[in-house]
C-alpha beads as a LAMMPS data file, in Angstrom:
LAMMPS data file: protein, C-alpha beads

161 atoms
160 bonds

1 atom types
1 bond types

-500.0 500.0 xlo xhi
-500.0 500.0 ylo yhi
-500.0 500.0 zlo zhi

Masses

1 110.0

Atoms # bond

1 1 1 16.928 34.278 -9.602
2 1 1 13.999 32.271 -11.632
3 1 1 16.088 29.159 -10.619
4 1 1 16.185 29.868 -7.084
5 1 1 12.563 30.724 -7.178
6 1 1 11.702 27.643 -8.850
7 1 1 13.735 25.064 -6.240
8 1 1 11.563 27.073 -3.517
9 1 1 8.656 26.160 -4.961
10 1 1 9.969 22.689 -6.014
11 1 1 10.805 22.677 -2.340
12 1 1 7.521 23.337 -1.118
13 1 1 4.998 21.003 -3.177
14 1 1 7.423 18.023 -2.448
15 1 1 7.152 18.841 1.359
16 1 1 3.486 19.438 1.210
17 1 1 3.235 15.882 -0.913
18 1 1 5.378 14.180 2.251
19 1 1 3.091 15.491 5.156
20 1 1 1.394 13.670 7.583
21 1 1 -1.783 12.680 6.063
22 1 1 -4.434 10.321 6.940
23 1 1 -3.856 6.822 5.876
24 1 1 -6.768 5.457 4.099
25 1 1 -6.069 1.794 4.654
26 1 1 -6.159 2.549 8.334
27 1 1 -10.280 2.243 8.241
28 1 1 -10.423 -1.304 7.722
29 1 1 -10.785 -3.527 10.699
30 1 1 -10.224 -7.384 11.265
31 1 1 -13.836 -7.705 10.093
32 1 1 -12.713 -6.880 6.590
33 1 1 -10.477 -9.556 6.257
34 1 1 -9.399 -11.753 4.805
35 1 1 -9.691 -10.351 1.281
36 1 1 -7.882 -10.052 -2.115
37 1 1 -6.271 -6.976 -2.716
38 1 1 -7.378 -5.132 -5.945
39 1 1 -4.534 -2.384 -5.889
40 1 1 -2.288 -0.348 -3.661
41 1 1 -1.664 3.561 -4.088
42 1 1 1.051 5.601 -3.075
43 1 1 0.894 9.408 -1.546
44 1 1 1.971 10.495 -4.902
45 1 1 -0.349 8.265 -7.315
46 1 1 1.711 5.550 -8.067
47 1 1 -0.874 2.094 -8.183
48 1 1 0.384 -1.093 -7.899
49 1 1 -1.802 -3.583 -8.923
50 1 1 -1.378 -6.428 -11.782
51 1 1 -0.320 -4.323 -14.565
52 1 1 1.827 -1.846 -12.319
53 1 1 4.996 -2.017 -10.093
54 1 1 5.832 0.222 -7.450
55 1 1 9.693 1.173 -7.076
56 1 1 11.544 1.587 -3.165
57 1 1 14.888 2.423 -3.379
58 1 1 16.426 -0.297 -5.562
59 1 1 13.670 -2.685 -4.940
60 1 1 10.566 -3.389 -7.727
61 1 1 7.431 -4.701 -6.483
62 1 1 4.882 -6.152 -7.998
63 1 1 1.998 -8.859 -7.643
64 1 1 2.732 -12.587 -7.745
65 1 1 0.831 -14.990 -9.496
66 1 1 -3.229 -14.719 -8.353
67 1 1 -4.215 -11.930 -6.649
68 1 1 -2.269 -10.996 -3.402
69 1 1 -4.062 -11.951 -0.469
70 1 1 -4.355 -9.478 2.838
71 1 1 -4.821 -10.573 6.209
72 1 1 -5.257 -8.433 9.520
73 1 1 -3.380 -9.841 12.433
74 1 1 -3.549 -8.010 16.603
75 1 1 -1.474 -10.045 19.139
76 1 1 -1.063 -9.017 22.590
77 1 1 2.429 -7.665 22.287
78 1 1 2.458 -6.123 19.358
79 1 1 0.911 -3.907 17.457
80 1 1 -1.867 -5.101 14.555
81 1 1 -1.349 -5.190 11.108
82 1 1 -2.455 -5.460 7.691
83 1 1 -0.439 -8.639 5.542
84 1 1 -0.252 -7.987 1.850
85 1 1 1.394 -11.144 0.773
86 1 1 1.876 -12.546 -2.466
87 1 1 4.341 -10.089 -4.000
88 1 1 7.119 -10.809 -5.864
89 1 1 10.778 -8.404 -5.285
90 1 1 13.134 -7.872 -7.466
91 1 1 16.455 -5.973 -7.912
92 1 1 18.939 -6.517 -11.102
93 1 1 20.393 -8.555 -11.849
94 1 1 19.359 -10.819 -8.954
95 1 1 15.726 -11.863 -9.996
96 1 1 12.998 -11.704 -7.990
97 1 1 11.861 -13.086 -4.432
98 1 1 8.394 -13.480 -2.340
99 1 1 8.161 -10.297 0.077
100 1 1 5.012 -9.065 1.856
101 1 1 4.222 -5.787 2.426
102 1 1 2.994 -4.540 6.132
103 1 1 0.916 -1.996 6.945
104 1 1 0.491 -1.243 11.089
105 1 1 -1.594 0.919 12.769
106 1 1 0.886 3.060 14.285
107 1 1 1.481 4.187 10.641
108 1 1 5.020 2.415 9.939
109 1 1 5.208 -0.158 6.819
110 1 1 7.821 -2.196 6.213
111 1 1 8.666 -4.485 3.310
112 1 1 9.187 -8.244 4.337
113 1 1 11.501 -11.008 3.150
114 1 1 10.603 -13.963 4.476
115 1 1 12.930 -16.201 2.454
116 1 1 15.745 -13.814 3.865
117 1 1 14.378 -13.437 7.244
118 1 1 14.270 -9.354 6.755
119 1 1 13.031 -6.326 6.295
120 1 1 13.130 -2.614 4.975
121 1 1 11.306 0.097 6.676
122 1 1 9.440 2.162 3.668
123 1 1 7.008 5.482 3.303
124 1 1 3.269 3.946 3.884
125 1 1 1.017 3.641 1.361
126 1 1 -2.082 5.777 1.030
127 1 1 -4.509 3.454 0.262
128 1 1 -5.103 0.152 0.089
129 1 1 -8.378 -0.895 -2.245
130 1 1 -9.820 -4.963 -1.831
131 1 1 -11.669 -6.687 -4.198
132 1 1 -15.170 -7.373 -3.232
133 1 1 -16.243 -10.282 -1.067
134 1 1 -18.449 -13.179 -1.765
135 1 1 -22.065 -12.507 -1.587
136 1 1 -22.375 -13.826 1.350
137 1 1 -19.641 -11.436 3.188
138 1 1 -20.527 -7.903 1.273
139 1 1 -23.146 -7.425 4.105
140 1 1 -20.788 -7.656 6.352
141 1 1 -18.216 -5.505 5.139
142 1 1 -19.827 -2.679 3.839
143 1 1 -16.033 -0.764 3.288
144 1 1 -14.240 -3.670 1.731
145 1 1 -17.016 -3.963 -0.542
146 1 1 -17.824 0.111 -1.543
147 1 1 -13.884 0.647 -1.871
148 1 1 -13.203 -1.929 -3.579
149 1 1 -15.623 -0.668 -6.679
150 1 1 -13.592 2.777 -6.807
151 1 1 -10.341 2.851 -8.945
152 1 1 -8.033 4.714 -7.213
153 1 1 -7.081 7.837 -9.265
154 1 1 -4.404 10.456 -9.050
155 1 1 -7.606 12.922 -9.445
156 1 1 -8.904 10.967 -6.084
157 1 1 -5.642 11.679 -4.451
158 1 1 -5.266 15.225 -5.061
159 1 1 -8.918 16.065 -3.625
160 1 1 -8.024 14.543 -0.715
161 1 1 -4.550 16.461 -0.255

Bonds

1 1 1 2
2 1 2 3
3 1 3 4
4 1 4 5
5 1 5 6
6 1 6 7
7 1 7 8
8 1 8 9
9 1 9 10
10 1 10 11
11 1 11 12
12 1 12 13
13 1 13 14
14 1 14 15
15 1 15 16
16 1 16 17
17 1 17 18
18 1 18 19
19 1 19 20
20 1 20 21
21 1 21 22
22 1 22 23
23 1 23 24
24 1 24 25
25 1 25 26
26 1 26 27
27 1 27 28
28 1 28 29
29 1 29 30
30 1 30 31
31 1 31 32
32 1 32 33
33 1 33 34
34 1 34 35
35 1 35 36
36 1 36 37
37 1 37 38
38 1 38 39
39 1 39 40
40 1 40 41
41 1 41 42
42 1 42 43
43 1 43 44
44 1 44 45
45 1 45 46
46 1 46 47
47 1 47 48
48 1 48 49
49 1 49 50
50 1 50 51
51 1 51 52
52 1 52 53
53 1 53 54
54 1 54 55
55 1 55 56
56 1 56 57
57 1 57 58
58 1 58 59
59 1 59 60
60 1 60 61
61 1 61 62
62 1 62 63
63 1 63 64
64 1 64 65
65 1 65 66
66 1 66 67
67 1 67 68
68 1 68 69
69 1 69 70
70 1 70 71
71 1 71 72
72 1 72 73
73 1 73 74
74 1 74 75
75 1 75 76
76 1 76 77
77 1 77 78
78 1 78 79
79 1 79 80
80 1 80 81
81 1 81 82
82 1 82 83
83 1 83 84
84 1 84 85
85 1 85 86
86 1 86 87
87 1 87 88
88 1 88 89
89 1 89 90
90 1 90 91
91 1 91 92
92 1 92 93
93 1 93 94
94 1 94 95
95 1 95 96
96 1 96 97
97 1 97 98
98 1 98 99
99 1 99 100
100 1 100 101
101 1 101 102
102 1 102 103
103 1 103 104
104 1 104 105
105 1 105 106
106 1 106 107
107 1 107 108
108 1 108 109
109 1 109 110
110 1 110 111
111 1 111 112
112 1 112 113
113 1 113 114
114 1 114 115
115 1 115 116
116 1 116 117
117 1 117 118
118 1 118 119
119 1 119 120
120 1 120 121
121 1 121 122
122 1 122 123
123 1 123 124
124 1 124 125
125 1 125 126
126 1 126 127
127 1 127 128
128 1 128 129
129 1 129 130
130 1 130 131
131 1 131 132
132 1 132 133
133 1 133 134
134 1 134 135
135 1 135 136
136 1 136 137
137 1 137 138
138 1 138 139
139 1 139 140
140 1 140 141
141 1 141 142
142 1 142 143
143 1 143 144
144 1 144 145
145 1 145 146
146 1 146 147
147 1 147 148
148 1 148 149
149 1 149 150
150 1 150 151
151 1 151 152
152 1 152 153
153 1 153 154
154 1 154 155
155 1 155 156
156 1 156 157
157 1 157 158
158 1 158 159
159 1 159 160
160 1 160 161
């Protein structure tokens, strides 16, 4: 009986983890970009950034050398996007290869292989944090420049479930 009341509740925070939430990355507009990206965090806390990998399926990402540059991107028949490129995927025993990660509006990422010509649908990120612009560009991009000071936290991420 405790075990069957324990999946239940198992059950329930992993569903309440997976709902629709807002996607934080979805306030930046082509007037924040281009930029470096500072890190990337999951719905459930997970940063990638250049001392962290993130894990889909049997794929590891991770940054490539530098930091991984973003770039937004609208064309008439499609939808727009944000380009994380600069990534490096791997899977053992195979090594690793370039892949970009893309973030639409219509909430739907998908990890890219350009070498490979592919790609792999995957659960969005929550956020998306850039590094600060030049001097000249942090008065025009007030939100590239205030988010990119915060660290993204799994404390930050809770208070916002």
């Amino acid at each position: 009986m405790l075990r069957h009341l324990f999946m239940c509740a198992w059950t329930v925070m992993v569903m309440g983890c997976t709902t629709p939430d807002p996607l934080l990355w979805q306030r930046y507009t082509e007037n924040d970009f281009p930029a470096q990206v500072q890190s990337v965090m999951t719905r459930l806390g997970d940063i990638l950034d250049n001392e962290h990998k993130l894990t889909y399926g049997s794929w590891k990402i991770g940054f490539g050398k530098g930091t991984p540059p973003a770039s937004y991107t609208c064309t008439p028949d499609t939808s727009c996007y944000i380009k994380i490129s600069n990534l490096r995927c791997g899977r053992s025993p195979s090594g690793s290869i370039p892949c970009d990660l893309n973030l639409y509006d219509d909430a739907t990422c998908q990890l890219s292989f350009p070498e490979r010509r592919e790609a792999l649908r995957i659960a969005c990120p929550l956020d998306v944090s850039l590094e600060p612009k030049t001097e000249d560009n942090k008065t025009k991009t007030p939100i590239a420049s205030q988010k990119s000071r915060e660290r993204p936290t799994r404390q930050r991420l809770l208070k916002s479930l």
